[in-house]
C-alpha positions as CSV (number, residue, x, y, z in Angstrom):
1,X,-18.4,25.4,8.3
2,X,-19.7,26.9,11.3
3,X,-23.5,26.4,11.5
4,X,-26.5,28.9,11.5
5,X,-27.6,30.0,15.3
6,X,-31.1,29.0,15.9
7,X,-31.6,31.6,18.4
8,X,-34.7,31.0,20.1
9,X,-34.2,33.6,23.3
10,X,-37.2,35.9,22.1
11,X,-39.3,37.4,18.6
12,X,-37.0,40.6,19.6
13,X,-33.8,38.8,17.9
14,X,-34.8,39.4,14.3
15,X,-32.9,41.4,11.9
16,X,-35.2,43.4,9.4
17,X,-35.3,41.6,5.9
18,X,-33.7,43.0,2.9
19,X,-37.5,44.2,1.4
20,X,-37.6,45.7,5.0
21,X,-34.2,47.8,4.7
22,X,-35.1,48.9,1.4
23,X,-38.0,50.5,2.8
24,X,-35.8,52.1,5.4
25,X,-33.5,53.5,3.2
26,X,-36.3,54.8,0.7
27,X,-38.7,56.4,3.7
28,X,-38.6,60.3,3.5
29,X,-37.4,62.2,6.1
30,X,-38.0,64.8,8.2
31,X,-37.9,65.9,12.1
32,X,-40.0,64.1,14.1
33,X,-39.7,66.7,17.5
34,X,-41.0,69.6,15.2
35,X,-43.6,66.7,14.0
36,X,-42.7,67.3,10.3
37,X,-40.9,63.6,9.8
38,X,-43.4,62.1,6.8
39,X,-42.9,58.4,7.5
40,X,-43.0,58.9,11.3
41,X,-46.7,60.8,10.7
42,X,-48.0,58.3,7.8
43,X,-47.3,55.8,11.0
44,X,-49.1,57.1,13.1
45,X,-51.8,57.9,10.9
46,X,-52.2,54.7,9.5
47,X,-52.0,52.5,13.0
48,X,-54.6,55.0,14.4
49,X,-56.9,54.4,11.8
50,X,-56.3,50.4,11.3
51,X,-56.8,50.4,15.0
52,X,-59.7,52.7,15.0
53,X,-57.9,55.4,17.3
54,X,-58.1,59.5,16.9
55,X,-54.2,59.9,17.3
56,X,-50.7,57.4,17.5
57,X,-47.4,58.2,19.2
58,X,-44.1,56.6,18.0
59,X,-42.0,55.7,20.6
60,X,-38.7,53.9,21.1
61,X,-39.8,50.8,23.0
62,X,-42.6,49.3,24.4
63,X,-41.6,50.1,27.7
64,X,-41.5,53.8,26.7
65,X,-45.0,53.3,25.6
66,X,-46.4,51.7,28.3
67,X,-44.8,54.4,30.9
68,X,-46.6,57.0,28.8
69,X,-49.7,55.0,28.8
70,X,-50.1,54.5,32.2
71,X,-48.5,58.3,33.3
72,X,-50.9,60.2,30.8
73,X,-53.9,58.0,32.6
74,X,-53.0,58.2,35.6
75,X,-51.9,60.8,38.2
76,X,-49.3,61.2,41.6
77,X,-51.0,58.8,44.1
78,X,-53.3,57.3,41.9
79,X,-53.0,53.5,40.9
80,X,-53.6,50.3,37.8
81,X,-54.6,47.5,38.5
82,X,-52.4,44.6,36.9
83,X,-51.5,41.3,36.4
84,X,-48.5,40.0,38.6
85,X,-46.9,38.8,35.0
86,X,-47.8,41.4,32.8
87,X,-45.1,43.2,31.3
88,X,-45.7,46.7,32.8
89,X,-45.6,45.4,36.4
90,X,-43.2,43.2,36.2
91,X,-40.7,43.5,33.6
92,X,-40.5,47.6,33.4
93,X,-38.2,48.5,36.5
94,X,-40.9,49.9,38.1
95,X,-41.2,53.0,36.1
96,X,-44.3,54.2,37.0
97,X,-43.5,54.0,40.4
98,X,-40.6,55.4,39.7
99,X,-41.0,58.6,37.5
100,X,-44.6,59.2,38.1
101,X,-45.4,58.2,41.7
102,X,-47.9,55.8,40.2
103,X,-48.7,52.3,42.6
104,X,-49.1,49.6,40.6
105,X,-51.9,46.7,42.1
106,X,-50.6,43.1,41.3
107,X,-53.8,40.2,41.3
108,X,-52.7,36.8,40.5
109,X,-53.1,35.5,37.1
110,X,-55.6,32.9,36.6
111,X,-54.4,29.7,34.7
112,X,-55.1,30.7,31.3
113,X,-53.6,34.2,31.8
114,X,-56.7,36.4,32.8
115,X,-57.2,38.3,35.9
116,X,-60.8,36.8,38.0
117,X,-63.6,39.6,37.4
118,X,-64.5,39.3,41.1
119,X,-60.8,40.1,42.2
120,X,-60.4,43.1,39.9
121,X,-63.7,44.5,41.3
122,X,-62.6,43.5,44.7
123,X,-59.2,45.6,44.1
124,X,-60.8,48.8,43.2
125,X,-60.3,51.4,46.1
126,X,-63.5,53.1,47.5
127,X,-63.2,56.9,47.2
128,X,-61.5,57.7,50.7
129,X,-58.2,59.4,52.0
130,X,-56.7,56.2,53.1
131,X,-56.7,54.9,49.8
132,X,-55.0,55.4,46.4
133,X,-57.1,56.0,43.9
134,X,-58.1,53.2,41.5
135,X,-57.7,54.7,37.4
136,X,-56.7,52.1,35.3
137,X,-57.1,48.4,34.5
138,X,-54.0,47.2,32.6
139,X,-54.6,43.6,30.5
140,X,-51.6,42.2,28.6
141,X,-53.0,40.3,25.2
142,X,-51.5,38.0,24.5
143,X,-49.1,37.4,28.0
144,X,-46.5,34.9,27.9
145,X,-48.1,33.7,24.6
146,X,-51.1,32.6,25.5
147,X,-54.4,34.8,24.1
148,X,-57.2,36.1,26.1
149,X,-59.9,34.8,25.9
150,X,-62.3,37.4,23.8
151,X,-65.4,37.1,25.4
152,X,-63.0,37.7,28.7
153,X,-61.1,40.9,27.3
154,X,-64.8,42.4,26.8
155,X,-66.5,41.9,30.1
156,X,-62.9,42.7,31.8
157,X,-62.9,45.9,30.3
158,X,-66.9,46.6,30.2
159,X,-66.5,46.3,34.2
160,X,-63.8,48.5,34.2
161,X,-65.8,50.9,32.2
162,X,-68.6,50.6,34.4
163,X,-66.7,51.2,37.9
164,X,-65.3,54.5,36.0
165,X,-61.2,53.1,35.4
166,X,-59.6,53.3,32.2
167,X,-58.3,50.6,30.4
168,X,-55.2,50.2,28.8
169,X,-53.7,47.2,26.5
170,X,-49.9,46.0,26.6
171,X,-50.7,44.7,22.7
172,X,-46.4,44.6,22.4
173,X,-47.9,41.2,20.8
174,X,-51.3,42.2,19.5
175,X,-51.2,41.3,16.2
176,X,-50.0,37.8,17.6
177,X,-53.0,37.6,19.9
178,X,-55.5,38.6,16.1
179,X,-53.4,36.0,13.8
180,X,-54.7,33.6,17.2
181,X,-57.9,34.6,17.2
182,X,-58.5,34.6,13.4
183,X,-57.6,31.2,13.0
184,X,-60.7,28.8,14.4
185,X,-62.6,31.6,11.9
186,X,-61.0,31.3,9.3
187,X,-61.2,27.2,9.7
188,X,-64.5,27.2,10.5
189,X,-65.7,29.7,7.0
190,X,-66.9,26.6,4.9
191,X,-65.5,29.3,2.0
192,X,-62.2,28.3,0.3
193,X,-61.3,31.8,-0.8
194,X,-59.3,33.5,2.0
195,X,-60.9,35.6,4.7
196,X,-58.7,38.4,4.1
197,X,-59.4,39.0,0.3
198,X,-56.9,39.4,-2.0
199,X,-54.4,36.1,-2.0
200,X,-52.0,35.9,1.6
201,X,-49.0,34.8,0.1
202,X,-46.3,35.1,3.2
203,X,-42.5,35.6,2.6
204,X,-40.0,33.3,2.6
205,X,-37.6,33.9,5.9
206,X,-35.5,36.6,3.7
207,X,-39.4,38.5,3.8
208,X,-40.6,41.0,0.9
209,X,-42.1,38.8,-1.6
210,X,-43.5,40.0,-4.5
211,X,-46.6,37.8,-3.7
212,X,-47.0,39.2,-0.6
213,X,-47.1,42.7,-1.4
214,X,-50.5,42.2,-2.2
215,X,-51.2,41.7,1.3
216,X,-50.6,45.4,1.7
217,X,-53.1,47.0,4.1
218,X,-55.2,49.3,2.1
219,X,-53.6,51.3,-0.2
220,X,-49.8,51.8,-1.1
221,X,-47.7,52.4,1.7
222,X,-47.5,55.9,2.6
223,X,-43.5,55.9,2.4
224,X,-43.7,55.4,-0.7
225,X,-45.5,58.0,-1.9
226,X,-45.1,61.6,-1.5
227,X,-44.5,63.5,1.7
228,X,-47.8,63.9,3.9
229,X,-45.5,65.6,6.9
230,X,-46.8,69.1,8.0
231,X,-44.7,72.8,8.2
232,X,-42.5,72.4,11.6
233,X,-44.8,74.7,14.1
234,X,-42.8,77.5,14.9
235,X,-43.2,77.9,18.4
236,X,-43.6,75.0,21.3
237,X,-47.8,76.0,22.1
238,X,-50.0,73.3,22.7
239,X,-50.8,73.2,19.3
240,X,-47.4,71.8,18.8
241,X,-47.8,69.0,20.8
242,X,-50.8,68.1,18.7
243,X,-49.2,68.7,15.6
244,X,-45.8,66.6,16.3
245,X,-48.1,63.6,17.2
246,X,-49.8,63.8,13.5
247,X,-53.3,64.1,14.3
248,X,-54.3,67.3,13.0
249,X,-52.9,66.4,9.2
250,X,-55.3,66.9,6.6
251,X,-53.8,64.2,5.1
252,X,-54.9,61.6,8.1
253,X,-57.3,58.7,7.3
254,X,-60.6,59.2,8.3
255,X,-62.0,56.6,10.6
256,X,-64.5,55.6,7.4
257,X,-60.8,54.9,5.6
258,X,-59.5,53.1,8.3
259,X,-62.2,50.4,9.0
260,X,-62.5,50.4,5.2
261,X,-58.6,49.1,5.3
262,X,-59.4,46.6,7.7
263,X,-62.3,45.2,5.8
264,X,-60.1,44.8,2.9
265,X,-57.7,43.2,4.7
266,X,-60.1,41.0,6.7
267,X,-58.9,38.4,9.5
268,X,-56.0,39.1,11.5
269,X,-56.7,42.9,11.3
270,X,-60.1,42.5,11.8
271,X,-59.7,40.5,15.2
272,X,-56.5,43.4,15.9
273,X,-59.3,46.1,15.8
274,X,-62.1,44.0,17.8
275,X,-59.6,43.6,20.7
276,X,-58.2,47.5,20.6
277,X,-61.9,48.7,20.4
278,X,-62.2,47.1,23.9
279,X,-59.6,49.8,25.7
280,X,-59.2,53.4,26.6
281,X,-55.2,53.2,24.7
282,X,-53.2,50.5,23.0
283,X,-49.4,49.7,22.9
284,X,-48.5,47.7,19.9
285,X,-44.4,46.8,19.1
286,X,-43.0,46.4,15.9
287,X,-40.0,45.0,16.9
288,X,-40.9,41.7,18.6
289,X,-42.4,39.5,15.6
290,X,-43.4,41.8,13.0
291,X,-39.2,42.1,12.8
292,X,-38.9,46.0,12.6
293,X,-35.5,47.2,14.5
294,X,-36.8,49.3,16.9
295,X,-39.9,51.2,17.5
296,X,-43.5,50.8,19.6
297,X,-47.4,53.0,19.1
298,X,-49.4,54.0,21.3
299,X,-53.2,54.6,19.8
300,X,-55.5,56.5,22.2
301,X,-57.5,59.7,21.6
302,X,-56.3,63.2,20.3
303,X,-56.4,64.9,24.1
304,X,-54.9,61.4,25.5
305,X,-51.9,61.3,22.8
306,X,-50.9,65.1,23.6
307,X,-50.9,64.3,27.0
308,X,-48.3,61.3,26.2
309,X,-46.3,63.4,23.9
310,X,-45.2,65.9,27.0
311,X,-44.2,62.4,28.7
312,X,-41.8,61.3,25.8
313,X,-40.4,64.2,25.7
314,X,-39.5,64.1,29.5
315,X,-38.7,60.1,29.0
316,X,-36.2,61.4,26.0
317,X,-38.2,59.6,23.5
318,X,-38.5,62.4,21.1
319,X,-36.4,60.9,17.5
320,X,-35.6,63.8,15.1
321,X,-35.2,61.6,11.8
322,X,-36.8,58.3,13.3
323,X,-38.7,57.9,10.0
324,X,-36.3,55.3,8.7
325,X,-37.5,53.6,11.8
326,X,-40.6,54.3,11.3
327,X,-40.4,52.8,7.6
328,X,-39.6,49.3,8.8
329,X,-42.7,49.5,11.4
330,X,-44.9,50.3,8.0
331,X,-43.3,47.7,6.2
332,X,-44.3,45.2,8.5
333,X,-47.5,46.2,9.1
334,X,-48.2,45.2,5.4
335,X,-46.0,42.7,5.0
336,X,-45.2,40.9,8.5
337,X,-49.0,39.9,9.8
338,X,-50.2,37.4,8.0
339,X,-46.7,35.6,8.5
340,X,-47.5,35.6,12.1
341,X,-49.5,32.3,11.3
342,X,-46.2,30.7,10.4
343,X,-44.2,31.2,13.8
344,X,-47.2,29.6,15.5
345,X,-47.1,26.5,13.9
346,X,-43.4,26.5,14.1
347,X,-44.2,26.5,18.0
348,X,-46.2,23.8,17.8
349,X,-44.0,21.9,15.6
350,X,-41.7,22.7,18.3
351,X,-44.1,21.4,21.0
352,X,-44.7,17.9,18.9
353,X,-41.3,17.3,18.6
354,X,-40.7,17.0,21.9
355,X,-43.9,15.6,23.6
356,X,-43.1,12.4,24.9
357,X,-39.3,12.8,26.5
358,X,-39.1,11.7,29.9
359,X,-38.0,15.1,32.1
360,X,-39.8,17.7,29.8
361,X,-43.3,19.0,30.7
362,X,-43.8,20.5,27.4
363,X,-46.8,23.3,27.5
364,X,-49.1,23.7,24.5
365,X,-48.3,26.9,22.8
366,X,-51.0,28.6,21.7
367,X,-48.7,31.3,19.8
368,X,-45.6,31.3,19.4
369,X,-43.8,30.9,22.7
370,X,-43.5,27.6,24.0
371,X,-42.5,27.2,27.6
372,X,-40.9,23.6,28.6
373,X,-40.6,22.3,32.3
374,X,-37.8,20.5,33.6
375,X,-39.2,18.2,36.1
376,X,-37.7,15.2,38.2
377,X,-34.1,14.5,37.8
378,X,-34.1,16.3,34.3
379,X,-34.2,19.7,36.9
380,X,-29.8,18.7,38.2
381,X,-29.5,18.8,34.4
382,X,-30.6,21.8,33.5
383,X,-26.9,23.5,33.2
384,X,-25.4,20.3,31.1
385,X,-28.6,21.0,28.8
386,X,-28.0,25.0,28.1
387,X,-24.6,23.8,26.9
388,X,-25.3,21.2,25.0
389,X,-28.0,23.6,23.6
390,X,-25.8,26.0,22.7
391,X,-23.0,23.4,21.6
392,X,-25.4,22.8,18.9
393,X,-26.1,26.2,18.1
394,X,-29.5,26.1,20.1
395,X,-29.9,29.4,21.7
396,X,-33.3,29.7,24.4
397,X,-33.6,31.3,27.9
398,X,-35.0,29.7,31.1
399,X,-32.7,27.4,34.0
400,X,-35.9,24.6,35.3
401,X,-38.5,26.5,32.7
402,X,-37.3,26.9,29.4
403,X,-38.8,29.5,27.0
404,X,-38.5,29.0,22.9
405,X,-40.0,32.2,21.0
406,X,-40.3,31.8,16.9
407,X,-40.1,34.3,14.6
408,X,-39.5,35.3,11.0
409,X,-35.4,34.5,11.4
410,X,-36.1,30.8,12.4
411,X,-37.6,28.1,9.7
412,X,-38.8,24.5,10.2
413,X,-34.5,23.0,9.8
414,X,-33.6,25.1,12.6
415,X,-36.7,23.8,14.7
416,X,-35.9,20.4,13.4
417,X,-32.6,20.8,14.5
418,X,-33.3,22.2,18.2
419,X,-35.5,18.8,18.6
420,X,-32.6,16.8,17.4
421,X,-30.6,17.9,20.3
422,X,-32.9,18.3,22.7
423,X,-33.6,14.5,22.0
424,X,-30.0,13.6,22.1
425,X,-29.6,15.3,25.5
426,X,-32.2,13.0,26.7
427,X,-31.8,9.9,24.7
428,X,-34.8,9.9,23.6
C-alpha cells in the first residue's frame, strides 16, 4: 500500500476538513458583485470587527489583497517602503509596479526579520520633484515565519505615523504571528484555566470537533443563521461600491461587539487585534494555515475599502456566489486558530529531530516554518536528498536551504517519518 504524502512545500497545501465543507455546502448564497452574497458580507463583517476595522473586502488571494492595499494607498509615482523579502516586493510579480505605476523601496531585513528604524526614516523622500513620493510603510508579520517583535511593530509604525506614511500589514499569516505572541502569556498567567475562556479543545487533523466548537468566536457563525445580505443596489453609484463591500448593513457588528468577541475569545485574538490596531489596513489569508480553499480580507476604513473595491473590480476579483468560499474562511476563523499552536510545535518537533546531523544547519522555528541549511559537502547532495525525500514520500521545497511549512494536514507520524529519512540520508 502506497503511503500517505507528507507534503511539507507550504500551509497552502491543505484541503478543507470535512466540518469545513459542510459549512461550505450549508453557507447561503447570494451575489457578491451586487453585494447581496450573505456569507460573503457576515465575513466581512465579522473580520472587520474581530480586527477592529470599519469595513473588509473579500478577495481571491493575498496577492490580490495586497495590490489593492498598496494601489488604494498609494498613487501614480508615489512609493512603499518594504522589506527586500516581504511578500509584496518580492513574491507578487511586481504588481504594483506594474498595474499602478507604484515604486516599491526595498531596505534589507535585519536578522530577526525587521526593517532598522533609522533606515526606514532614512528612506523616506523629502517633498521635492526629483523624488517619488514616500506613502506607505509595508511590514510583513510574521515573514518567513519568524514574528515581529511587538514592541518593534509599534514604534515602526508610530514613526511612520509620525513622518505622515501609511501603514499597511501583509498578515497572510497573522493569526500565526498572535498564536506566537500569545504563547509566553499564556505560560507566564500563573492561572490554570485557559486565557481564552471557554475550554480550547483543537481538532483532530480531520478538524470540526465537537469540542472545539466551543471555541467559536463570539456568537454562532453567521452562516448559519439567517441571511444578513442587503437588496442588490440597483444602479452602479458610489453607494454601491459601499454597499457590495458590507459596511453599511444594519446588521454589522458594532466595534463595542467586536472587541466584546475578542475578549471572549482571549489570546490568540487578542494579540491578532493588538498587532492590526498598529496599521492604516490589514491583509489576512485564509487559505495558508487556517486551511480554507481560497480566499484573503483586507480590513481598513469605510472610505479606504471603497477605494479597494473599484481595484478588485479592475484586478477581476469581483466573485458572484463566492460565499461558499467565504463559508470555509468563517469556519476557520472559529475553528482553525487555536490549532495554530499545534503546527508550531510540530516545527519544532521537526527542528529537534534533526539538530545534531552533520551537513544540516537547522534554524529554530519560531512558527511553523522551519528553514534547514545544507552546508559543507551536504551542499553536492542536495539533488540525491530531494529524491530520496520524495522516495519516501517527503515532499519540501528549497535546493542548499530547505523550507518545511506545517499545517493542519500533517500530524506528529508524518513529521516522525520526514526525520526518519532525513536521518537515513545522512546516516545519522
Amino acid at each position: 500500500m502506497t503511503k500517505k504524502i507528507v507534503d511539507l512545500r507550504s500551509d497552502t497545501v491543505t484541503r478543507p476538513t470535512p466540518a469545513m465543507l459542510a459549512a461550505m455546502h450549508a453557507a447561503p448564497l447570494g451575489d457578491d458583485v451586487f453585494g447581496d452574497d450573505p456569507s460573503v458580507n457576515a465575513l466581512q463583517q465579522k473580520i472587520a470587527a474581530l480586527l477592529g476595522f470599519e469595513a473588509a473586502l473579500f478577495v481571491p488571494t493575498g496577492t490580490q489583497s495586497n495590490l489593492c492595499a498598496i494601489l488604494a494607498h498609494c498613487q501614480r509615482g508615489d512609493e512603499y517602503i518594504v522589506g527586500q523579502q516581504a511578500h509584496c516586493y518580492r513574491w507578487e510579480g511586481g504588481g504594483a509596479a506594474v498595474f499602478g505605476s507604484v515604486q516599491p523601496q526595498p531596505l534589507n531585513h535585519q536578522p530577526d526579520g525587521t526593517l532598522a528604524l533609522d533606515e526606514i526614516e532614512a528612506a523616506i523622500k523629502p517633498d521635492d520633484a526629483h523624488f517619488a513620493r514616500t506613502r506607505l510603510l509595508a511590514l510583513e508579520n510574521t515573514l518567513g515565519g519568524k514574528l515581529l517583535p511587538f514592541d518593534y511593530v509599534q514604534q515602526a509604525t508610530r514613526l511612520a505615523k509620525e513622518k505622515g506614511l501609511m501603514r499597511h500589514l501583509d498578515g497572510a499569516r497573522l493569526f500565526n504571528a498572535a498564536v506566537a505572541q500569545a504563547a509566553p502569556l499564556r505560560a507566564a498567567s500563573n492561572d490554570d484555566r485557559p486565557v481564552a475562556g471557554p475550554p480550547q479543545g483543537r481538532p483532530a487533523p480531520s478538524g470540526g470537533s465537537a469540542a472545539h466548537a466551543v471555541a467559536s468566536v463570539g456568537a454562532t457563525s453567521p452562516v448559519a443563521g439567517p441571511p444578513q445580505g442587503r437588496p442588490a443596489p440597483s444602479g452602479g453609484s458610489a453607494a454601491h461600491a459601499v454597499a457590495s463591500v458590507g459596511v453599511t448593513s444594519p446588521a454589522a457588528p458594532s466595534a463595542g461587539s467586536g472587541l466584546h468577541a475578542v475578549s471572549e475569545r482571549g489570546g490568540a485574538m487578542v494579540e491578532a487585534r493588538r498587532i492590526a490596531q498598529c496599521f492604516d489596513s490589514v491583509s489576512v489569508c485564509f487559505s495558508k494555515g487556517l486551511g480554507a480553499p481560497v480566499g484573503s480580507v483586507l480590513c481598513g476604513t469605510q472610505e479606504f475599502i471603497a477605494r479597494a473595491h473599484r481595484i478588485r473590480k479592475m484586478a477581476g476579483g469581483g466573485m458572484r456566489q463566492g460565499g461558499m468560499l467565504a463559508a470555509a474562511a468563517l469556519h476557520a476563523l472559529d475553528h482553525h486558530i487555536d490549532r495554530l499552536a499545534d503546527d508550531h510545535a510540530l516545527a519544532r518537533r521537526l527542528a529537534d529531530g534533526l539538530a545534531g546531523i552533520e551537513g544540516l544547519r537547522v534554524e529554530a522555528p519560531q512558527t511553523n516554518i522551519l528553514f534547514v541549511d545544507l552546508t559543507g559537502a551536504a551542499r553536492n547532495q542536495s539533488a540525491a536528498l530531494l529524491q530520496h525525500l520524495a522516495g519516501h514520500g517527503i515532499q519540501s521545497t528549497g535546493l542548499y536551504r530547505l523550507r518545511f511549512v506545517t499545517h493542519l494536514d500533517v500530524d506528529a507520524q508524518g513529521i516522525d517519518r520526514a526525520i526518519a529519512a532525513l536521518r537515513a540520508f545522512f546516516k545519522a
